[in-house]
N, C-alpha and C positions, 0 to 999 in steps of 0.2 A: 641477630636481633633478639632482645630479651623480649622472656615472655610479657608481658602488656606492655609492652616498653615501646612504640612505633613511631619512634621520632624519624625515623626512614622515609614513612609514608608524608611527613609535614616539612622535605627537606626546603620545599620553597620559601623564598624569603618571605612575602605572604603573609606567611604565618608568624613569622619572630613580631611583622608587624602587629598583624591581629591579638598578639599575646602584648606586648607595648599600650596599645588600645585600649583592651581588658583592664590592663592594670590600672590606668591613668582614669576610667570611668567609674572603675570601682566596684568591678563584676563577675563574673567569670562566664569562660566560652567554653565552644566546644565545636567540632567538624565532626557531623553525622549525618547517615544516609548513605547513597550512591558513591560519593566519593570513598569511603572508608571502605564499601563492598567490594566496588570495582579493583580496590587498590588491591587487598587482599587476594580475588581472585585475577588477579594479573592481567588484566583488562586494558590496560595500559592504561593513563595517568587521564582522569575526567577532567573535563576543563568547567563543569558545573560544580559549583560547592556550599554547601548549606553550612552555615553556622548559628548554631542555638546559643542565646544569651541568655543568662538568670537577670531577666533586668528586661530595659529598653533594648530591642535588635536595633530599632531605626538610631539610635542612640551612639551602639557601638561602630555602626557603619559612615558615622557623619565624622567618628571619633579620626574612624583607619581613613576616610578620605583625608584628613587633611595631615596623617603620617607619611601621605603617598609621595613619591618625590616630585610628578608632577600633579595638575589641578585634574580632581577628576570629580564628574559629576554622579550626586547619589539618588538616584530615584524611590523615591517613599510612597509606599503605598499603606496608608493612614486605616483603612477599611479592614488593612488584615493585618496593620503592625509588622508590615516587614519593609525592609529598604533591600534594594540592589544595586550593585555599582560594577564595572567592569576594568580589570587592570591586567594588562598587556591580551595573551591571549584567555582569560580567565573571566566568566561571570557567577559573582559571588553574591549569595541572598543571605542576610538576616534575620533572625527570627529571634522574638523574645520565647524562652519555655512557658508550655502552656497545657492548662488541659481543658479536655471538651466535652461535652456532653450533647446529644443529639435528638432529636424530634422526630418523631416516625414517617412524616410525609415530607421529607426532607434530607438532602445529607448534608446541609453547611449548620457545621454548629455551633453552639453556644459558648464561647471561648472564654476563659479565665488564667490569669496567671499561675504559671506554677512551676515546680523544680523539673529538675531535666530527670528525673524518674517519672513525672507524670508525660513528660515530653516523648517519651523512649515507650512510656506506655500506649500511648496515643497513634504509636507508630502503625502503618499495616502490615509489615513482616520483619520478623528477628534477624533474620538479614540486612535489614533496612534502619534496623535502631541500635546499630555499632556507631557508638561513637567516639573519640580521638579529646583528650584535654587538651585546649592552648593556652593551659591554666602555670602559671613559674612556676611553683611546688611539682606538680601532677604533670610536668609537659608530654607529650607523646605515651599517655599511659590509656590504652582501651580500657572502654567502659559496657562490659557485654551482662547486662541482666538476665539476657532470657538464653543465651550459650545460641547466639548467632553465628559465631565461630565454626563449631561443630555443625550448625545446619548447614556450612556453607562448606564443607566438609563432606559430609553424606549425599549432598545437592537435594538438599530439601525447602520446599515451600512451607512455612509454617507461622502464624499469628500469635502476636505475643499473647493474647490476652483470648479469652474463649472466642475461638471465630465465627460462634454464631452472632454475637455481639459484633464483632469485627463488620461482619458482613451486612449487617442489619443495618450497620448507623450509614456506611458509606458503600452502597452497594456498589461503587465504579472498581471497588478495591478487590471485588471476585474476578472484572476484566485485567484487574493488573495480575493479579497472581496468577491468571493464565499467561498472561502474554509475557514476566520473567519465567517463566516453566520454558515457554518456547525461545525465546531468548538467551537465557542460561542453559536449557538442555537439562533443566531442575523438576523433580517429580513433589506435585503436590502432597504435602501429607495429608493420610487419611480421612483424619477428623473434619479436617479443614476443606477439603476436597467436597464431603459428606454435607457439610454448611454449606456450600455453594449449591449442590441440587437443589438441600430445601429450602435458601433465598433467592431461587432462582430470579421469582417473579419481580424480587423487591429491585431489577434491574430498572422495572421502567418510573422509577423516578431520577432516574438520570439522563443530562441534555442529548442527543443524540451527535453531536458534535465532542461529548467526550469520549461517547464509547466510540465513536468513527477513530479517532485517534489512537486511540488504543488496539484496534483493528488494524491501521494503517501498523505500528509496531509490530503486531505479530504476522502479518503480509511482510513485511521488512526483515523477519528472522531469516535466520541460516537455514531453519528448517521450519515453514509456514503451516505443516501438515502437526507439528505437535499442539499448536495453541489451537487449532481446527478441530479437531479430533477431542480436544478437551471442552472447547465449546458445546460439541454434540452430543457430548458425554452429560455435561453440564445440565443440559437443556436448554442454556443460556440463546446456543443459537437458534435453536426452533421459535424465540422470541423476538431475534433481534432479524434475522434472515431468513422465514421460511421456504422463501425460494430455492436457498442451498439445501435444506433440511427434506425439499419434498423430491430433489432424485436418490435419496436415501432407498435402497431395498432392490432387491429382483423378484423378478413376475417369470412365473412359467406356466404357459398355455399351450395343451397340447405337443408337450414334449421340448418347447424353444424357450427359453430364457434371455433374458440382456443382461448386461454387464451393471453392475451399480455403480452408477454414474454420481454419487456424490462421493466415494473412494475414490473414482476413477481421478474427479476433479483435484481432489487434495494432492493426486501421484504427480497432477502435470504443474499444478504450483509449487512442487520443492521442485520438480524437472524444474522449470523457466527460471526457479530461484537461483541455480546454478550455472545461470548464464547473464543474467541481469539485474541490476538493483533498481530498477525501473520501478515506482510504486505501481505506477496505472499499466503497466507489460502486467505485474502481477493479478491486477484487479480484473483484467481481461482473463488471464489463466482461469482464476475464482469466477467469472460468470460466463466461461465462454458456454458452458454448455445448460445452462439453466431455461432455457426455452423447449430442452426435453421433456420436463415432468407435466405441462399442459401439452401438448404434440404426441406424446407417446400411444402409439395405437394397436393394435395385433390386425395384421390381415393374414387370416388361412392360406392366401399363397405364397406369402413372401415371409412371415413371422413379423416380430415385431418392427417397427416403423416409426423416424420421428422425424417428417416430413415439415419442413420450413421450420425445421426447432432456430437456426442462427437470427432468421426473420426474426421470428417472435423471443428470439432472448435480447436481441438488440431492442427491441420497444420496453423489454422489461426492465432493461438496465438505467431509461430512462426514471422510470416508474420509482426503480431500488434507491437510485441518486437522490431522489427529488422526495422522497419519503425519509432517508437516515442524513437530509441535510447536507449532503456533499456539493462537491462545484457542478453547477451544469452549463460547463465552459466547455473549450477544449480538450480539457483533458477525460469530460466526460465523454464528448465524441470522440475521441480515440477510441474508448473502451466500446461505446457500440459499435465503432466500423469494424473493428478485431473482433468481434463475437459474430456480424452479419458474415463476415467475411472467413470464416473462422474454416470450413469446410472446403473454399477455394483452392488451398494449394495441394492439399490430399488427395481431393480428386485427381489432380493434375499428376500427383506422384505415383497415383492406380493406374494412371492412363497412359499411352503414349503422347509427349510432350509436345506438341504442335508450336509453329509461332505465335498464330493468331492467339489460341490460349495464353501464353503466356505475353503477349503483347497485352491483352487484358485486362491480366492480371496487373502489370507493372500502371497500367492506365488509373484503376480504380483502384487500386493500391495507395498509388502517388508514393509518399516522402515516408511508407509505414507500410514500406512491402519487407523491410529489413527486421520489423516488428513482427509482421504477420507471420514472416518464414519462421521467426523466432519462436511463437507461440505453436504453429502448426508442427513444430523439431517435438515439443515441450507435452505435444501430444500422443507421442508414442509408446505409451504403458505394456508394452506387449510384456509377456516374463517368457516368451517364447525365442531363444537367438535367433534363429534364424530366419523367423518374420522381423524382430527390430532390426538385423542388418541389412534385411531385402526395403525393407521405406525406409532407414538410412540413409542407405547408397540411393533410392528413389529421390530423395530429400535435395540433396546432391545435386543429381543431374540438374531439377527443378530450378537450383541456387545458379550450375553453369550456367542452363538456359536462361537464368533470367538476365546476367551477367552481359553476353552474346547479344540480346534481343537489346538490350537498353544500350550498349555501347552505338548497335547500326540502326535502330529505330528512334531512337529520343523520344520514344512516347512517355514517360513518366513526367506528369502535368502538363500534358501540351494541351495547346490550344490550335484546332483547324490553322493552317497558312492561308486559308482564305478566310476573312472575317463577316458579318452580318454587315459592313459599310462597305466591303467593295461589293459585294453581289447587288448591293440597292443601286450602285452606280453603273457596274458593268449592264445591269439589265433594267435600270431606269424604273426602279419599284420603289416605292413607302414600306414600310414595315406591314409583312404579311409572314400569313403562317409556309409560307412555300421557301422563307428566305431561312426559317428553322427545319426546312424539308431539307435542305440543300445541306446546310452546316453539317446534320447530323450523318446524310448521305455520306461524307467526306470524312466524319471522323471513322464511321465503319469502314470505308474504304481502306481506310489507314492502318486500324485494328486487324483487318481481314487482308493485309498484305496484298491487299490490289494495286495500293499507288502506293512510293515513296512516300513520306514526310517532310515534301519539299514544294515548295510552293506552284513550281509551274506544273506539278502532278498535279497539285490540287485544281489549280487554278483550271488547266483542260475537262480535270473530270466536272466541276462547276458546271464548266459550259454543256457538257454533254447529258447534265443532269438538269438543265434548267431548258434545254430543247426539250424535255419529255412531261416537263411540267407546261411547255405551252409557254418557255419565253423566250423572248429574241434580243440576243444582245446589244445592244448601243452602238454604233459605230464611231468612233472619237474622232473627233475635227480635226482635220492636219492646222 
C-alpha cells in the first residue's frame, strides 16, 4: 500500500457507489472517524461508517439509495442534517461538513456549514479525524491534518485543537477519551489529560444517560481497571460515583489496617472481565463491595469490621441506578442479589461444605448461582500462591457440591410439593397465618435435609406439622 494511498481499506463496493453518488450530486465525500481508525489499527472491518459531504449529507444519502441495487430506505434526520440508511451488513450515516461553535451551559452547538478542515477540526481526537477520499481524482488518498497516524502509532490520546477548548465545549468528550484509553490500551497525553482534571466539574452538564453509556463501554473493555483508574485520577469519578470513590484509602488503628477496597474492587472487575462479557456480571463486580465504606467499624477485639456491608450495598445499588438513570428492572435486581449475596459462597469455601449450606445456597441463588460463583472466583486478589490456590481449589469443591446437591435435591426454584390449596383442604381452613406456618416449615425441612423433595415427604411432614398447630385433618368420603 502507497503512502496515503488506502484504496485497501474502501475495497467494498459501497464505496465505488458512494464515489458514483458524489459525482452525479455535484460534491465531494469522504469516510472519517471510527471506520478509518479501526481499519488502520487492525480492528477488523467496522460495520459503522461515517461519511462527510461538502454539501447536503441527507442529499448524498438519498443520491446512493437509489444506486442501491435493491429499494432501500433513508432515514433523515432534518434537526442535525444527517440521513442514515443500512446496506447489507453495514449502517452508514451522512453528514454535511460543518463547524460549531458552543455555549457554556451547554454542549449542543451552534452549527454552520463548512469545509472538511473545519469538519476534522471539530473533531474530539486526532485519531478520530482521519479521513479517506471517495472523491475520482483523490480516491483512497488519507487526509491526516493533525499526524493521527503517528498518534495511532505511539497509542496516544490527543485533541486536535487546545483540549482545553475541546473539553470545555463538549464535556462527554473527557468520558470518551477515557474509555478509548481503556479500550485501545491508549495513554492519554499529557496536556490533555491535565484538561480533563481542570474541566473536571464541567461534567455535570451532561445527560446521565450519556455518561452511563460511556461507563457501560469502558466496564466492556478488555481491561475495565484502566478507564477506572483514569476516572479516579481524573476526579471525574469522585463526581459521577462517590460511592466507589469513598472505599478509596487504608485506615490503621492500633497496629490493624484493611485492604483498600476501591483497588481491591478494580482487581475483581478485570478478574470477572476475563471470564464474561456480561455488562450487569461486570456492574455487580463494580459495586459488589461498596456497602463497606458506610459499615466499616474498628472494634479492639476483632480489628476492623464491616458487618451487613452486602445488605447495605444491595439498598445502595438501588439508590446508584435510580440516581445515574439506569434500568431499574431486572437487570437491576440482578446486580443487588449478587452484591447481597456477594459473601455467601466464601464463607462456604472457608468452611466445611455441608448440604444444607449448599442446598441454600442453590435455593436463593436460583438461575444466578452460576453468576454468583462467577463473581465470588472474581474475588480472589490474593498476590500470595498459596492462599489463591487453597480458595481455588475451595472454589471447586463448592462448584462439585453444588453440582451433587442440585442433581439429587432439585431445589433450585422449587416450590413446597405441598401447596397453600391443599393444606386448606386437607385440614378444612380459610386462609390463615398457620397455612404460611406450614409451607415454610416444609421448605426448611427440605433445605435442612430432613424430608426428600418429594411430595408424599412433604405431604406426611404437613400432617405432623399441622397436629402441633392444633389441627385435625379432614377425613375424605369414600
Amino acid at each position: 500500500m502507497k503512502k496515503n494511498n488506502y484504496t485497501k481499506a474502501i475495497h467494498n463496493p459501497i464505496f465505488e457507489i458512494i464515489q458514483k453518488a458524489t459525482a452525479s450530486v455535484g460534491t465531494k465525500s469522504f469516510v472519517i472517524g471510527g471506520f478509518v481508525r479501526d481499519f488502520l489499527l487492525k480492528r477488523g472491518t467496522p460495520k459503522d461508517i461515517d461519511i462527510v459531504a461538502l454539501g447536503s449529507g441527507i442529499d448524498l444519502a438519498e443520491k446512493v439509495a437509489d444506486l442501491l441495487p435493491k429499494k432501500t430506505k433513508v432515514s433523515v434526520f432534518k434537526n442535525f442534517g444527517t440521513a442514515m440508511l443500512r446496506h447489507e451488513d453495514l449502517e452508514i450515516e451522512f453528514v454535511g461538513a460543518r463547524k460549531e461553535s458552543y455555549h457554556f451551559d451547554s454542549r449542543k452547538p451552534v452549527v454552520e456549514n463548512g469545509t472538511l478542515e473545519d469538519d476534522q477540526n471539530r473533531r474530539d481526537f486526532t485519531i478520530n479525524a482521519l479521513a479517506i477520499s471517495l472523491n475520482e481524482d483523490t480516491y483512497g488518498t488519507l487526509l491526516d491534518p493533525f499526524d493521527g497516524v503517528s498518534d495511532l502509532q505511539k497509542k496516544i490520546i490527543r485533541t486536535p485543537l487546545d483540549p482545553d477548548i475541546t473539553y470545555s465545549d463538549d464535556p462527554l468528550r473527557m468520558m470518551r477519551a477515557i474509555r478509548f484509553a481503556s479500550q485501545l490500551n491508549f495513554t492519554i497525553e499529557a496536556t490533555s489529560l491535565a484538561a480533563i482534571k481542570k474541566n473536571k466539574n464541567r461534567i455535570k452538564i451532561i445527560s446521565y444517560e450519556r455518561i452511563v453509556d460511556e461507563l457501560n463501554k469502558i466496564l466492556l473493555s478488555k481491561k475495565p481497571s484502566v478507564g477506572f483508574s483514569l476516572l479516579f485520577e481524573t476526579g471525574l469519578l469522585q463526581i459521577i460515583m462517590p460511592e466507589l470513590t469513598n472505599l478509596q484509602g487504608i485506615e490503621e488503628k492500633e497496629g490493624q489496617r484493611h485492604k483498600d477496597n476501591f483497588w481491591h474492587t478494580l482487581e475483581v472487575v478485570d478478574n470477572i472481565a476475563q471470564n464474561t462479557d456480561d455488562l450487569w456480571l461486570r456492574w455487580a463486580a463494580l459495586l459488589h463491595d461498596i456497602g463497606k465504606a458506610p459499615t466499616k467499624r474498628f472494634d479492639e477485639k476483632i480489628g476492623w469490621t464491616f458487618h451487613g456491608h452486602e445488605f447495605v450495598g444491595s439498598k445502595m445499588v438501588y439508590k446508584l441506578f435510580k440516581r445515574l438513570h439506569m434500568p431499574l428492572n431486572d437487570k437491576m435486581k440482578l446486580v443487588q442479589k449478587l452484591v447481597l449475596m456477594s459473601s455467601r459462597p466464601i464463607v462456604l469455601a472457608q468452611d466445611i461444605v455441608t448440604d444444607s449450606a449448599v442446598r441454600r445456597l442453590i435455593f436463593d441463588a436460583g438461575d444466578n448461582v452460576e453468576d454468583l460463583m462467577t463473581l465470588c472466583e472474581a474475588d480472589i486478589t490474593t498476590k500470595n500462591p498459596k492462599r489463591f490456590k487453597k480458595y481455588n481449589n475451595n472454589f471447586k469443591i463448592v462448584r462439585q457440591k453444588i453440582a451433587e446437591v442440585e442433581e439429587r435435591d432439585h431445589v433450585r426454584n422449587f416450590q413446597p410439593p405441598v401447596d397453600g390449596a391443599e393444606i386448606m383442604e386437607v385440614f378444612n381452613i380459610k386462609p390463615s397465618r398457620e397455612i404460611g406456618i406450614i409451607k415454610e416449615a416444609i421448605k426448611e425441612a427440605i433445605l435442612e435435609g430432613e424430608i426428600p423433595n418429594e411430595h408424599d415427604a412433604a405431604y406426611a411432614f404437613m400432617l405432623e406439622r399441622g397436629k402441633k398447630l392444633g389441627l385435625t385433618p379432614v377425613e375424605k368420603s369414600k
